[in-house]
Each structure stands twice: as C-alpha cells, then as structure tokens.
N, C-alpha and C positions, 0 to 999 in steps of 0.2 A: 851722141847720135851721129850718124851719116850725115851731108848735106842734104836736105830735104828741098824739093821741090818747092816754086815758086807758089804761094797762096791763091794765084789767079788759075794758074796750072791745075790746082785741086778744085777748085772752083770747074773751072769746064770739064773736069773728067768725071767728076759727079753731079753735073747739070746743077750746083749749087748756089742758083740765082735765089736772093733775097727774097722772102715771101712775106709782105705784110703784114697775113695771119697768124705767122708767128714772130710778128714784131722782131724780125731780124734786121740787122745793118749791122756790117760786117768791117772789126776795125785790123786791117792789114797791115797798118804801119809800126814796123817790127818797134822803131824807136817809141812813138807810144806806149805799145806794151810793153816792152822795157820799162818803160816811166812808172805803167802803174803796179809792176810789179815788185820796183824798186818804193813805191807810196806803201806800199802792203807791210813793209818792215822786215825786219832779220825771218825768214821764214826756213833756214836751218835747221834740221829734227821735225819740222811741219807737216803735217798733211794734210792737203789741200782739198775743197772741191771747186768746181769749176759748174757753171750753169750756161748750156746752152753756149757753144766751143763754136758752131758753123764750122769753117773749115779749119778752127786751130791758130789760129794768129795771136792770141793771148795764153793758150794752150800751150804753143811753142815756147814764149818767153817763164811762164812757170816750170816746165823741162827744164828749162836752163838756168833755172835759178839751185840754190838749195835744198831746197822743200824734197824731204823724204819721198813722198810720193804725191800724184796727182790723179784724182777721181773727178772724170768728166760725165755730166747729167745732159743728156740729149735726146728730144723728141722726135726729133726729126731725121729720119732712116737715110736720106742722103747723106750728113753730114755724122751720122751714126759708120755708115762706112769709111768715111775719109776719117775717122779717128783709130777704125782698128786701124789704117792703114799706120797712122801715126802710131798707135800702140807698137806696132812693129817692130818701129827703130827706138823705141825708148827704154828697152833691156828692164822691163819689169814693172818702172816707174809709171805708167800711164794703165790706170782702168777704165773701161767706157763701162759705162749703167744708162740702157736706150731705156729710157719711162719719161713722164711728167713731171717737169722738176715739184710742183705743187702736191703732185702725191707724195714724192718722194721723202722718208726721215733724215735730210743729208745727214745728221749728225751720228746715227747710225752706216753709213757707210764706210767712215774711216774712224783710226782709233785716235786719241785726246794726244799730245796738240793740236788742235784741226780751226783752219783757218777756211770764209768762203772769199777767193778772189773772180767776180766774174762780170762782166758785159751784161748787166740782164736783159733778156726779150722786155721789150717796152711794156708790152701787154699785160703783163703779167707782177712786175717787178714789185710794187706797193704789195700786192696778198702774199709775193712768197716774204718780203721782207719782217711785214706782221709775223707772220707764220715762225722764223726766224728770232724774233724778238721773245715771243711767246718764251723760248727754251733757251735764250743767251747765255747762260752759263756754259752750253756745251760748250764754245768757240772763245776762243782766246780773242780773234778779232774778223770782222768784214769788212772787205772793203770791194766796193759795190759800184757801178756806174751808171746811172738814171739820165732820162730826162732833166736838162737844167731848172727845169719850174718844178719836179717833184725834187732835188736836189736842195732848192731852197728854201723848199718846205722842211724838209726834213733838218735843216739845221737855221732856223729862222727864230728869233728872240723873239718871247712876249712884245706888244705891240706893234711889230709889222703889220703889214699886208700879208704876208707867206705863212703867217704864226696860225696856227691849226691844229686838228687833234691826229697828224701823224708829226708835227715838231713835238708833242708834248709826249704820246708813246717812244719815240725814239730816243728821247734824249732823258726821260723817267729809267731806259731798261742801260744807257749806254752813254760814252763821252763821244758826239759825232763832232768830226770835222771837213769838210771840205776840200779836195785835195789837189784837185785839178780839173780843169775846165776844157771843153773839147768841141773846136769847130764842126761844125754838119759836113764841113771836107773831107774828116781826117773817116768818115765813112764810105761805105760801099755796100748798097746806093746813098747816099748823103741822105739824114733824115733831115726836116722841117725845123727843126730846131736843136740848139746847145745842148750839149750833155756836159756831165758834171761824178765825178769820181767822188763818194765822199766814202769815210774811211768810222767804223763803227768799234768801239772798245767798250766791252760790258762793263758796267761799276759790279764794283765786288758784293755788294749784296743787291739779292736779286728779289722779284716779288714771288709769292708762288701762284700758282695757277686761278685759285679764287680771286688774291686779288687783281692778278692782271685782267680776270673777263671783268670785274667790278670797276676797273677805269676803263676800260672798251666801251663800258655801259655810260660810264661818266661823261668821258668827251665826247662820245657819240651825242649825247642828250644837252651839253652844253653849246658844243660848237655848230648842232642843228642849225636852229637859228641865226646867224653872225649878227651881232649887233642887238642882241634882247638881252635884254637883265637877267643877270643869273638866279634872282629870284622867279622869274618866269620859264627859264629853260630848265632848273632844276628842279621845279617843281613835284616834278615825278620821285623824287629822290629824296624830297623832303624839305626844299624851298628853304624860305628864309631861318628855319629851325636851322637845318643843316648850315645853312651860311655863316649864322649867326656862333652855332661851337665849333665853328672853325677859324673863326676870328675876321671874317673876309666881308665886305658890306656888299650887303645884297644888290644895290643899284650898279655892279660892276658889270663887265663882259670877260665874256670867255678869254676873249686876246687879251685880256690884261694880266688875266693868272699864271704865275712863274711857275714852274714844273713840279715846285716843292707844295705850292699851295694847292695843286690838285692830288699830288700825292696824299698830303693834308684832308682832305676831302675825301676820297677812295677809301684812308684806312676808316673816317668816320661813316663813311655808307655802310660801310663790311662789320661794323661795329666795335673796329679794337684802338679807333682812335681816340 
C-alpha cells in the first residue's frame, strides 16, 4: 500500500467521532495492533474478518500482515466510507460489507481458512460471540477484544467469582486464553474500563446444534440463581434424578461444575448420555 494517511486525519474528514451507541472507542496505536495481530498467530493463506474497523487502525495492521485477504463488517456509513477509502490502496485485499455485524453469517463471507480478528463494539460483543460459538467449526481461530470483566468471565475457572455460564459455553465450544491486557489510554475516547484480548481455538469435536441450545437451556437454568443448589435450579430439567445419573451431588452449585460435568449433564438432558 501507499503511505496512508494519519488515523486522526481520517477521523476528521469523516466526522468519525466515537459514538456510545455503538459502543465505539477507537484503538490508533499502530504498535498495539501490531500486537494483537501478531497474538492472532501465523495467519498466511487466512482470510480474515474484521468487526466494526472505525477508521481502520486494526484494519491497517491485518493489511500488513499475511492474511490472504481481509473482510471488514461495518454499521456505521462514516467509517463505511473511510474504508472503501482504504480498500483503494489495498490492491484487492480489503472488502467492506456495510450491514449489522449480528445479522451478518461472517463465516459465509470469506472461504475456509478464515479467522475473526477484531475490536468488538462493546455493546454488542457477548451475542455476536455466542452467535460465533454456536458454528466454531467454521473458524480455525478468534481472537476477540472485550471489556476486561467480560474477558475474565470468559476464561475464569470453576470456583471463581467471574466463573459463569459464558466461562462454561466458551470454553465447552473452544481452548480460550487471555492474551493481552489494554489500558482505557491506549483508546479514543478512553473507555471506563480495561479491556482484554483473548484469543479462541475450537476443540476438534464440536456439539451439534440440539445439543448446544440444550446447554443454553442448562446454564441458563443453573447459573439463574448464583448460589442455589442444583437440585433446586435444575429442577426444571429434572432435579436430583438428573443430578444423581450424572454422578454430581445435588447440594452443589452452578460455580463448582467443571465444563466436562455440564457437558455431563446436557448429553443426559438430550437423552444420549
């Protein structure tokens, strides 16, 4: 590519002041994104997508990696033009698709190997991730940036505080790790709080669609409550029967069940455990 213009530059020529409502804050600092593009792994032969670009500061550093090609998902019609602008100088590599990244199939937009590296709008981030999870086969790997407190949910052991039923879908569908940690500075506007990079690898067998709504249905009904006996939150489900040919004692809680013992669980609600 040509030298491209200053991030701030694109920022005031498309009036692309941060908007709350869609959970934007905007990370400039090329070396960051360098960082987490280099956490993303060997992504040579890849093709990327990208969620919600603003003016391209993450965008840029995927350009400049490897990656076959790169498919940006943008709602927002300002920062929808500063990206054909960038599509311009990227001789092929860069496609914009201006939709909702939530409606959107990303995994239908680009062909298999296909990785998502992206910033997510805050707002949004947990239902596209679910969303995401549902179909992890398609993706070799995600690696995803959150808020630091849904960050440490998402990769938090049985018995924490953070331990919940998005630690138990995430780490049931995939190997999550933590990757990097990111001051409210290294944004524009600085949001309120740490954000946190973590980085998503599917296990190789995957559940299929019955049973993953059948643990949706699980932890939703277990981790309801925090702190009731699983004989009274799963009651719906089937209470201390269920508990009982599952090997797990009923006077337990939700936070104390390891990923495998709900998985445990889910196949016996679904019937083939």
């Amino acid at each position: 590519m040509t030298v491209l213009p200053p991030l701030r530059e694109v920022i005031a020529r498309h009036g692309l002041a941060a908007r709350r409502a869609l959970g934007q804050h905007f990370l400039l600092d090329a070396n960051l994104t360098q960082r987490i593009v280099r956490a993303a792994g060997p992504l040579d032969g890849r093709h990327v997508v990208e969620i919600g670009p603003g003016p391209g500061g993450l965008t840029r550093a995927l350009l400049a990696s490897d990656a076959a090609s790169v498919t940006v998902v943008e709602v927002d019609q300002r920062a929808v033009a500063a990206m054909h602008e960038l599509a311009e100088e990227a001789h092929g590599r860069l496609r914009v698709v201006a939709a909702d990244a939530l409606s959107v199939d990303v995994a239908s937009l680009v062909p298999s190997p296909r990785q998502v590296v992206a910033n997510l709008p805050y707002n949004i981030a947990t239902p596209l991730l679910i969303g995401w999870l549902r179909h992890a086969s398609a993706f070799e790997r995600l690696t995803l940036m959150f808020q630091q407190e849904v960050a440490d949910r998402i990769c938090a052991e049985p018995g924490s505080g953070a331990y919940g039923r998005l630690s138990v879908l995430a780490q049931w569908i995939c190997r999550t790790e933590l990757l990097l940690r990111l001051p409210p500075s290294a944004f524009v506007p600085p949001p309120q709080v740490y954000s946190a990079v973590v980085g998503f690898t599917p296990h190789g067998a995957q559940p299929d669609a019955a049973l993953f709504a059948q643990m949706e249905r699980l932890t939703a009904a277990a981790f309801g409550q925090r702190r009731k006996m699983l004989r009274g939150a799963l009651k719906p489900l089937g209470g201390e029967a269920l508990l009982h040919a599952a090997g797990i004692a009923p006077e337990r809680r939700a936070e104390t069940l390891a990923v495998a013992e709900f998985d445990r669980l889910a196949r016996l609600v679904m019937g083939g455990g």
